[in-house]
C-alpha positions in Angstrom: 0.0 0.0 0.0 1.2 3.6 -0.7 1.2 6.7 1.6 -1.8 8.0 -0.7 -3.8 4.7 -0.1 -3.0 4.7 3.8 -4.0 8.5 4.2 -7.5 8.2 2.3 -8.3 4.9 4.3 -7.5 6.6 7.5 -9.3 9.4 6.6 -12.3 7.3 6.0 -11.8 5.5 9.2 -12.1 8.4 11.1 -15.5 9.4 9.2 -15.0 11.2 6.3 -17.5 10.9 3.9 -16.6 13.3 1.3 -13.8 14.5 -1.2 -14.9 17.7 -3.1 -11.8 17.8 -5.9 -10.4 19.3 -8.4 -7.2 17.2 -8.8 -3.9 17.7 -10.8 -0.7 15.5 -11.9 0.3 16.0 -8.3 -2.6 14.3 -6.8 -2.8 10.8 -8.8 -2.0 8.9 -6.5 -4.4 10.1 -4.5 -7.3 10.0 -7.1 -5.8 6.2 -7.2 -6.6 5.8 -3.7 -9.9 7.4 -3.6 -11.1 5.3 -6.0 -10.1 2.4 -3.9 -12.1 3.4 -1.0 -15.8 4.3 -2.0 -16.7 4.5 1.5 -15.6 8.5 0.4 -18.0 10.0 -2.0 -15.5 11.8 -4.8 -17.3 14.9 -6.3 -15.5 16.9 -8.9 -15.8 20.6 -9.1 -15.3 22.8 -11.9 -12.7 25.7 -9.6 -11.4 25.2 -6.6 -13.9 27.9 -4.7 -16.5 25.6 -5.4 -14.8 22.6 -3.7 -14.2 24.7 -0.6 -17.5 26.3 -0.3 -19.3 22.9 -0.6 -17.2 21.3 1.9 -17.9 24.2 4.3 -21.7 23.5 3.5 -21.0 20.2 4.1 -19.1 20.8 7.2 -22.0 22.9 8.2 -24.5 20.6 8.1 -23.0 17.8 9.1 -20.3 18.9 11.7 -17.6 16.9 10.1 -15.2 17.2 7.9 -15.2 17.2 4.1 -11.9 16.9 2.3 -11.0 18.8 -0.8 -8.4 18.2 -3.1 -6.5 21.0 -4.5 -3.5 21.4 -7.0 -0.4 22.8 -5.6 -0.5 26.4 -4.4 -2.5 27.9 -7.3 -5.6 25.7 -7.1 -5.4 26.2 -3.1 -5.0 29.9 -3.9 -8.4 29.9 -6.0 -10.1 28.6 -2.6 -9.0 30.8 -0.5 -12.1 33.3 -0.6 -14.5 30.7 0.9 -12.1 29.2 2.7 -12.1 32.3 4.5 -15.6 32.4 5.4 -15.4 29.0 6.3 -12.7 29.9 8.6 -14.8 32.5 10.3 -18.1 30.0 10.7 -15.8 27.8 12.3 -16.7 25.0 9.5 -14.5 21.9 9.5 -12.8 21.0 6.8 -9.2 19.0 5.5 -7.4 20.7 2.8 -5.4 18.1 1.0 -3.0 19.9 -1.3 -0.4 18.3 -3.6 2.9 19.5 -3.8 6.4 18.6 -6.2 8.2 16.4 -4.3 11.4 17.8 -2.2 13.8 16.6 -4.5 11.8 18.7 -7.5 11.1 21.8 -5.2 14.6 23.2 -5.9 14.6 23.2 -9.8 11.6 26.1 -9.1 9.7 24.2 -12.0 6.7 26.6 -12.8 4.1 25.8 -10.5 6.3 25.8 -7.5 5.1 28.2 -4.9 5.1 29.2 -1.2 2.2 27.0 0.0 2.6 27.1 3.6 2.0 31.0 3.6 -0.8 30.4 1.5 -2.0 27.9 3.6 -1.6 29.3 7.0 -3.6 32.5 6.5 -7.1 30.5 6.9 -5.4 26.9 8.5 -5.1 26.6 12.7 -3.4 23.5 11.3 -0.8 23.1 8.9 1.6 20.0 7.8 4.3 20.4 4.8 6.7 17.4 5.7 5.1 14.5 5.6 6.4 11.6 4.4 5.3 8.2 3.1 5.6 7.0 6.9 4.0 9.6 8.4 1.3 10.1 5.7 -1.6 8.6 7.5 -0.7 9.5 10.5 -1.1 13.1 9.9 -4.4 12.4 8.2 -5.6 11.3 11.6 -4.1 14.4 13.0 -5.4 16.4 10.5 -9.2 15.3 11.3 -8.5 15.4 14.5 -7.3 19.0 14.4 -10.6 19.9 12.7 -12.7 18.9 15.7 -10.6 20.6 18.1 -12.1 24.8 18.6 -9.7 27.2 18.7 -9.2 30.3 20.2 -10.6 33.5 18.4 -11.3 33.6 15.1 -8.4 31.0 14.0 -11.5 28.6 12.8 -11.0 25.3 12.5 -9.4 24.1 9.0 -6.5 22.0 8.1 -4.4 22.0 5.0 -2.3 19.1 4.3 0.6 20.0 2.0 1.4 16.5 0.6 4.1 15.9 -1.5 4.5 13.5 -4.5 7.1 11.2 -3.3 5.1 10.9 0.4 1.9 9.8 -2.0 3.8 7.5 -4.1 6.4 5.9 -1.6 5.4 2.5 0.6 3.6 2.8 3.6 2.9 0.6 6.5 -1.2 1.1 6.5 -3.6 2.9 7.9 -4.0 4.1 11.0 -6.7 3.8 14.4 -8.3 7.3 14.3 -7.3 9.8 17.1 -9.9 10.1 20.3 -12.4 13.3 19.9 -11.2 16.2 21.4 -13.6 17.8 24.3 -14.4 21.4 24.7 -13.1 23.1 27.9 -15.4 24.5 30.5 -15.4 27.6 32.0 -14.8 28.0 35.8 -17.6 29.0 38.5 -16.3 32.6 38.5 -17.7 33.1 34.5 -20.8 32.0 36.1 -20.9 34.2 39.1 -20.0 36.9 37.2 -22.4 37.1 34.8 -25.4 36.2 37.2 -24.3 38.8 39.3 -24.5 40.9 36.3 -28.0 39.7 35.7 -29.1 40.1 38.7 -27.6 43.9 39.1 -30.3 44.9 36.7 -30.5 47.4 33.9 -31.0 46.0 30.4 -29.1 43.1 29.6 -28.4 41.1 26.5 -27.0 37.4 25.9 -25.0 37.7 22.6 -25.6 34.0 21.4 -22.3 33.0 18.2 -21.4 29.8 17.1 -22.2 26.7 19.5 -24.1 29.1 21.5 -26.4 29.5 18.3 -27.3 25.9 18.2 -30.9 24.8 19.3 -29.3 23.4 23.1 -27.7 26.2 23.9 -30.4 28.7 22.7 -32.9 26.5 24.7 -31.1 27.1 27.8 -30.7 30.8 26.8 -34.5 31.4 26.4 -35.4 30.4 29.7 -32.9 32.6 31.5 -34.7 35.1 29.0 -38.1 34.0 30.7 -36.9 34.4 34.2 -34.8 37.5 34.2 -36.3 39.7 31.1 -33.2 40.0 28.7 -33.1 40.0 25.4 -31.7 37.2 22.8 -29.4 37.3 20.2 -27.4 36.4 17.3 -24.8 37.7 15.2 -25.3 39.3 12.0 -24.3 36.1 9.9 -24.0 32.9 11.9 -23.1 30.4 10.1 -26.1 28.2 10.9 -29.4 29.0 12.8 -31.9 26.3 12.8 -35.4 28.3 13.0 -38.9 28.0 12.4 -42.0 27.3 14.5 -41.0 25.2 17.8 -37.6 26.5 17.2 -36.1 28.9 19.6 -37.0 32.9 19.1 -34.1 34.9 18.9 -33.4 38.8 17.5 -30.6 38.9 14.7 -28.3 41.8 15.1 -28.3 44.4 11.9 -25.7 44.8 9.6 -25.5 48.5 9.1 -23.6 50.1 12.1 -25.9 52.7 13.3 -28.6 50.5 12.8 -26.7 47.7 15.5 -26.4 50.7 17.6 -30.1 51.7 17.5 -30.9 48.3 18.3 -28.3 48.0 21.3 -29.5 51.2 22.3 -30.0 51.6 26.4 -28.0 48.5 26.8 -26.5 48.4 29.9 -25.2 44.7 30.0 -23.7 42.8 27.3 -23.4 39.0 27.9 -21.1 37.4 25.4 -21.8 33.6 24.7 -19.1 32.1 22.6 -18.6 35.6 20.2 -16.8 39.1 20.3 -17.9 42.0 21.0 -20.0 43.3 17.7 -17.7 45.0 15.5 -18.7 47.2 12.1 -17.7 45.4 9.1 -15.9 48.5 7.9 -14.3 51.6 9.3 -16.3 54.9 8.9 -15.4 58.1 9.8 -17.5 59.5 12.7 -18.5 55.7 14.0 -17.1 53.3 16.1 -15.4 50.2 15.1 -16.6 48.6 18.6 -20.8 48.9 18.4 -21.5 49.1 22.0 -23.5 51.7 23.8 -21.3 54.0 26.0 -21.3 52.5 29.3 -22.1 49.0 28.7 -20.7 46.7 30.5 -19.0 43.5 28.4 -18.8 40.1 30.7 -17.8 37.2 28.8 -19.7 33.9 29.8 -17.9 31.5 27.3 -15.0 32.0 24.6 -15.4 30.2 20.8 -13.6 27.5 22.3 -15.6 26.7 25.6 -18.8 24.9 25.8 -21.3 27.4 25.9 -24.2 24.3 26.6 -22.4 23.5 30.1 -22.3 27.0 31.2 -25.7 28.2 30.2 -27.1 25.1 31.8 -24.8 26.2 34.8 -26.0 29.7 34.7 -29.5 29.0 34.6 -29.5 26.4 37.8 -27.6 29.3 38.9 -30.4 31.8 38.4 -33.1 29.5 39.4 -34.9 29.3 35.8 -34.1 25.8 34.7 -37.8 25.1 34.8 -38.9 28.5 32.6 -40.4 28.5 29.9 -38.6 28.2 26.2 -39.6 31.0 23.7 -40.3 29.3 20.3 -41.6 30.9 17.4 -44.8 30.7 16.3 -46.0 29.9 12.4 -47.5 32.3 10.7 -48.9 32.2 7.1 -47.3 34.6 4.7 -49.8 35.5 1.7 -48.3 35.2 -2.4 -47.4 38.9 -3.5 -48.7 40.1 -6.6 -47.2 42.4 -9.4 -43.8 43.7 -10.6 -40.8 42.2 -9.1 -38.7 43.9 -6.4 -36.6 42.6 -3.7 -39.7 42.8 -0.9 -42.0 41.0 -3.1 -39.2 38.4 -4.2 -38.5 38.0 -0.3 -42.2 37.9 0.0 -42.7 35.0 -2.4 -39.8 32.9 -1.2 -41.3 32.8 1.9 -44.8 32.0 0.8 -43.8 29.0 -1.2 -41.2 27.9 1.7 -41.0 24.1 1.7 -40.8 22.4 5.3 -37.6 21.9 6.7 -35.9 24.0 4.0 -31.9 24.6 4.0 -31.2 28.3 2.7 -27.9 29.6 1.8 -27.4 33.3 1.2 -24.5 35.3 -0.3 -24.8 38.9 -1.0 -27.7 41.0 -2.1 -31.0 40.6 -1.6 -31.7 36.9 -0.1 -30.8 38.7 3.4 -33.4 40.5 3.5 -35.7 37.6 3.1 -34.9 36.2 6.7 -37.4 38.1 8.0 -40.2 36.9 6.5 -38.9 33.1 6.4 -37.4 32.7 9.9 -41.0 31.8 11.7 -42.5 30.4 8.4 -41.4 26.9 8.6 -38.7 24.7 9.9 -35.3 25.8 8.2 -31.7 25.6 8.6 -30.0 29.1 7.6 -26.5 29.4 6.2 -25.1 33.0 6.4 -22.1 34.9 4.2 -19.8 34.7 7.8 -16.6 36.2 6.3 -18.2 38.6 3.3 -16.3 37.3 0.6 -19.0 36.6 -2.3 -19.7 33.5 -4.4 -20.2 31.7 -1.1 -24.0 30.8 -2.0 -23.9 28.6 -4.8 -20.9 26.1 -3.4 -22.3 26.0 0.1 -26.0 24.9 -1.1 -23.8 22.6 -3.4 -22.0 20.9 -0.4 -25.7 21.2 2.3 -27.4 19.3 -0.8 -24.5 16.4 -1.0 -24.7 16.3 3.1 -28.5 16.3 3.5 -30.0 14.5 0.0 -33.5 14.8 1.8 -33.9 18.0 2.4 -34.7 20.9 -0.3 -32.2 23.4 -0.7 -32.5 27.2 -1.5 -29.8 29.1 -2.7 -30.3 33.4 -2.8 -27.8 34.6 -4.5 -27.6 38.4 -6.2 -26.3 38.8 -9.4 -23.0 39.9 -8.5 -21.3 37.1 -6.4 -23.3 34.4 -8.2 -20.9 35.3 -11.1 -18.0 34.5 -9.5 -18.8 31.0 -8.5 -21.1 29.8 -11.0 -19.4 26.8 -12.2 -21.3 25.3 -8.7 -24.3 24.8 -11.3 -22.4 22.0 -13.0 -21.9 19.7 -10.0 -25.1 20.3 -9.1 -26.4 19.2 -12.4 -23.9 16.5 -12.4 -24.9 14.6 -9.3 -28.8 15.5 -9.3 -28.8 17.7 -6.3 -31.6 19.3 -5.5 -31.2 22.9 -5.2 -33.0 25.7 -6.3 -31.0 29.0 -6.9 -32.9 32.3 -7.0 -30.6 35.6 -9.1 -31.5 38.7 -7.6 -31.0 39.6 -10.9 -30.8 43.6 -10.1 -27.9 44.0 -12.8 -25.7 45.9 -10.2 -23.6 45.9 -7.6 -25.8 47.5 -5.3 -24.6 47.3 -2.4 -21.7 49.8 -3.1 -24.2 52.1 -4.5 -25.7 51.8 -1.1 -22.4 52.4 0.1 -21.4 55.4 -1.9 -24.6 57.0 -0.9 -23.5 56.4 2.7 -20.6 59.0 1.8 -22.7 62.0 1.0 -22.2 61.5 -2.6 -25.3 62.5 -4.6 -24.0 62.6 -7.8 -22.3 59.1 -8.9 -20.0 60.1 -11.8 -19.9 58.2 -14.6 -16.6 56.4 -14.1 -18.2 55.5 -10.3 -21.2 54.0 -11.9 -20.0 51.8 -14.6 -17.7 50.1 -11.9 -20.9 49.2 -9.9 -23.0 48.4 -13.3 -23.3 44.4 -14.2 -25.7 45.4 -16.4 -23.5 45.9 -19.7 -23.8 43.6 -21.2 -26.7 42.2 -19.0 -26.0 38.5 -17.7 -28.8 35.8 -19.2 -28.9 33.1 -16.5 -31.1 31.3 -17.6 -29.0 30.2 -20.8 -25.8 30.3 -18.2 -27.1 27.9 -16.2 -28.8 26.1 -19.1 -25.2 25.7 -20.6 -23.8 23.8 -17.3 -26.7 21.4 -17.4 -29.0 23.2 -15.4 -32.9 23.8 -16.7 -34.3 27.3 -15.5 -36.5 30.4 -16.3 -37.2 33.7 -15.9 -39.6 35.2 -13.7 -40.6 38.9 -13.9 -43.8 39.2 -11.6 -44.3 38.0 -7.8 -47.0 34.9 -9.5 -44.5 34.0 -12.4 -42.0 33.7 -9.8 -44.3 31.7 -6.9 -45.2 29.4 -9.8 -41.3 28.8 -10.4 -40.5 28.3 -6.9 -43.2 26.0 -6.4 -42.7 23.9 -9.4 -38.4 23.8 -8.9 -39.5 22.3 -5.3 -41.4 19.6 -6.5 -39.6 18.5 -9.3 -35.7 16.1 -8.3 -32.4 18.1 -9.4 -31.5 21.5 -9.5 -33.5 24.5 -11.0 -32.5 28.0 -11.2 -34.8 30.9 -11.4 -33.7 34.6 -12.7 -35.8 37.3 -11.0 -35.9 40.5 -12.6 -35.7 43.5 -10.1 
C-alpha cells in the first residue's frame, strides 16, 4: 500500500465521507486511492472555490469534515475566498493539497510556490513534511485537528501540503483514528460573574455565536430570557441557525452600524456567549469600530472555544430558571405577492412558497433580507455569508445538498457574487442535487451604491457608476445555467415567480430561477 492509499483509508476510518476535488498531476495517486475506497463520496468541481465552499456546507451541516483536493499552491489559492468564510463559521474541513516532491522543489519548475504562507492564513493546522511514513498518520491528526475549537477567530481548517514522493512511496497502512477532542469548560467565576450581572439589573443582552447558536444552547438561553427579562441574540451572519415554528426565538443583530447601535441602544449589559464584541464590518469616519453603547458593561460567559451548553445550563441552575419557559416561534402564514418584481415582493414569495424543513444559503444581495419573513414560516436551517467574501452561496447549497439528499435546498444569491462562482451549477447538475438557486437579478452591484450614498455622494460620476454596473452587457442566467446542465427560467412578476419556486420544489435536481428587479 502507498502513503496516498494509507492516508484516504485513514481518513475514511475516522469518518470522512466526502472529497470535493479538483485534482492535478500531483494528486494521482491520491485520485488512485480514492477510487479504492468508495466509502468516500469523490465529487468533482469545476474551480477550486466551489470545492471549498461545498465542503464548508458540508461541514456545516453535518459537523464533520469534508476533504478537498487541491492542485499545488494555485488551485489552493483559488479557494481561499471561501475558505475564508469557512474559517470564520468555524466550518471543519481537511485541505489536501499536492505538492512537487522535495527533491523537485529546488529546480523552481513553474508551479512551485510558497504554499505554507498560503495555507496558514485561513489553517489553525498546517503539515508540509510529511512523508510516506507519516502520511496517514497526519491524516488522523489532520481530522482530529478539525474537531478541536480554537481560540478567536483562527477557525477550525486543516491544510495538508502532501508531496509526491510521500503519496507514491510505501507505507505501513492505515491508522486507528485519534480520540475526539472535548471542549473546555469555563470556571464558576464566569458564572458568578455574569449572574451577578444579571441580577444587578438594567437591560441586559446574551450575545448567542457559534455553538451558543445551536438549538441546546439557545434552549437554555430562552429560559434565562423568561426568568430575568433579557433580550436574545445572534450575530449578523451565523453560520447556521436552525429556526422556524418550535424553534427557539431569537433577534438577529443588523448589519449597518448605526442601525446595531439603534438596536443595542440603552443597553446596559452585554453577555457574550461564545462571540466578540459586535464590531462594524468597515471603518467609517465619525463611527465606532466597537458597536456598543457608552457605558455598557461587556462580561464574557464563554469563549469560541468553551462549551457554551455546560455553562448556560450552569447559569440557569444558577439563576433559578431551569424550569422557565422556552420561547419558540410561532407559524405564521405569509400570503403570495402580486405584481412587478422587487426585492420585498421576491422576499415575499420565497417565503410563501417555503417548503418544510428548508436549508437556505445566502450570499450577498438581496436573499438577506428575506430572513425576515422566512425565519417563523417553517422549519429551516439558515447558512449565512460569515466572512463577506461573495460566491459563497452557490458552493455552500452545493456541499448542504450532498450532506442532507433529503432535504430541499434554496440558494439566494444576487447577481454579482453568483458570477464568481457559477461553475457550482455544474456539479449540481452532475450529481442530481436538488437545489434551487434564486438571481436577484438587479444587474448591479448594489450594495456599493448603497455604500457610496452612505458618503454624501449624490452625484455618482460616470466612471463611479459603470464600476458598480453588471448590467452591460446584461447577464442571461437562464441560458448560463442552461449551458452547465441546469434547466431554469425567468420570472418577472411575484406569481410568475411563486409558480417557479413552487414547481423547482417539486420536481428532483437543481433549478434556477432569474428574478428580474
Amino acid at each position: 500500500m502507498n502513503g496516498a492509499t494509507a492516508l484516504i483509508k485513514t481518513l475514511a476510518d475516522c469518518g470522512v465521507e466526502y472529497c470535493i476535488a479538483n485534482p492535478g498531476t500531483s494528486e494521482m495517486h491520491l485520485v488512485q486511492a480514492l477510487d479504492a475506497v468508495p466509502e468516500i463520496k469523490s465529487v468533482l468541481a469545476l474551480y477550486e472555490g466551489v470545492c471549498t465552499g461545498a465542503a464548508d456546507g458540508i461541514g456545516r451541516m453535518t459537523g464533520k469534515p469534508a476533504a478537498t483536493l487541491l492542485h499545488l499552491g494555485p488551485g489552493l489559492a483559488n479557494g481561499i475566498a471561501n475558505l475564508h468564510n469557512a474559517r470564520r463559521a468555524n466550518s471543519p474541513i481537511i485541505n489536501i493539497v499536492g505538492n512537487h516532491p522535495n527533491f523537485h522543489v529546488g529546480f523552481d519548475a513553474p508551479l512551485t510556490s510558497d504554499i505554507d504562507t498560503l495555507a496558514n492564513n485561513f489553517s489553525h493546522w498546517t503539515k508540509s513534511c510529511s512523508t510516506n511514513g507519516t502520511l496517514a498518520q497526519d491524516g488522523a491528526d489532520a481530522y482530529t485537528a478539525t474537531l478541536r475549537q480554537s481560540t478567536g477567530s483562527a477557525g477550525q481548517i486543516s491544510t495538508l501540503i502532501m508531496g509526491a514522493d510521500a503519496a507514491w512511496g510505501e507505507s505501513s497502512g492505515p491508522v486507528t483514528p485519534n480520540a475526539i477532542p472535548q471542549r473546555s469548560k469555563v470556571g464558576e467565576s464566569a458564572i458568578e460573574q455574569v449572574a451577578s450581572a444579571i441580577n444587578g439589573g438594567g437591560k441586559t443582552i446574551l450575545l448567542l455565536e457559534h455553538q451558543a447558536s445551536e438549538q441546546a444552547a439557545m434552549q437554555l438561553a430562552s429560559k434565562i430570557a423568561s426568568k430575568t427579562g433579557c433580550r436574545l441574540f445572534n450575530g449578523t451572519f451565523p453560520g447556521r441557525v436552525d429556526g422556524g415554528p418550535g424553534r427557539v426565538a431569537v433577534e438577529r443583530l443588523p448589519y449597518f452600524p448605526e442601525q446595531l447601535l439603534a438596536t443595542l441602544d440603552g443597553t446596559e449589559n452585554l453577555i457574550l456567549v461564545g462571540g466578540e464584541i459586535p464590531a462594524s464590518f468597515f471603518a467609517y469616519q465619525g463611527i465606532p469600530g466597537q458597536l456598543i453603547p457608552e457605558g455598557c458593561k461587556v462580561t464574557r460567559l464563554t469563549s469560541i472555544e468553551e462549551d457554551a451548553v455546560d455553562a448556560l445550563e450552569r447559569l440557569a441552575e444558577r439563576l433559578g430558571a431551569e424550569n422557565e419557559e422556552i420561547r419558540n416561534y410561532e407559524k405564521t402564514e405569509i400570503s403570495k405577492p402580486t405584481g412587478k418584481l422587487n426585492t420585498k415582493g421576491i422576499a415575499q414569495s420565497i417565503a410563501a412558497t417555503l417548503p418544510e424543513d428548508v436549508i437556505v444559503c445566502t450570499d450577498s444581495g438581496g436573499g438577506n433580507a428575506a430572513y425576515p419573513f422566512c425565519r417563523n414560516r417553517v422549519r429551516h436551517s439558515w447558512l449565512s455569508l460569515t466572512g463577506g467574501s461573495i460566491g459563497q452561496g452557490g458552493p455552500c447549497a452545493t456541499g448542504a445538498a450532498l450532506a442532507c439528499p433529503d432535504r430541499p435546498v434554496l440558494a439566494l444569491l444576487g447577481d454579482g457574487g453568483a458570477a464568481y462562482t457559477n461553475q457550482s451549477f455544474w456539479t449540481q447538475a452532475r450529481e442530481g442535487l436538488n437545489v434551487t438557486t434564486v438571481i436577484f437579478a438587479n444587474r448591479s452591484y448594489k450594495i456599493l451604491n448603497v455604500e457610496y450614498a452612505r458618503l454624501g455622494v449624490t452625484d455618482v460620476g460616470e466612471i463611479a457608476a459603470s464600476l458598480f454596473d453588471i448590467g452591460n452587457p446584461d447577464i442571461n442566467w437562464v441560458d448560463m445555467a442552461k449551458a452547465f446542465g441546469v434547466p431554469g427560467a425567468e420570472a418577472n412578476t411575484a406569481e410568475e415567480l411563486c409558480t417557479l419556486l413552487e414547481n423547482s420544489f417539486q420536481t428532483p435536481g437543481p433549478f434556477l430561477i432569474q428574478a428580474n428587479n
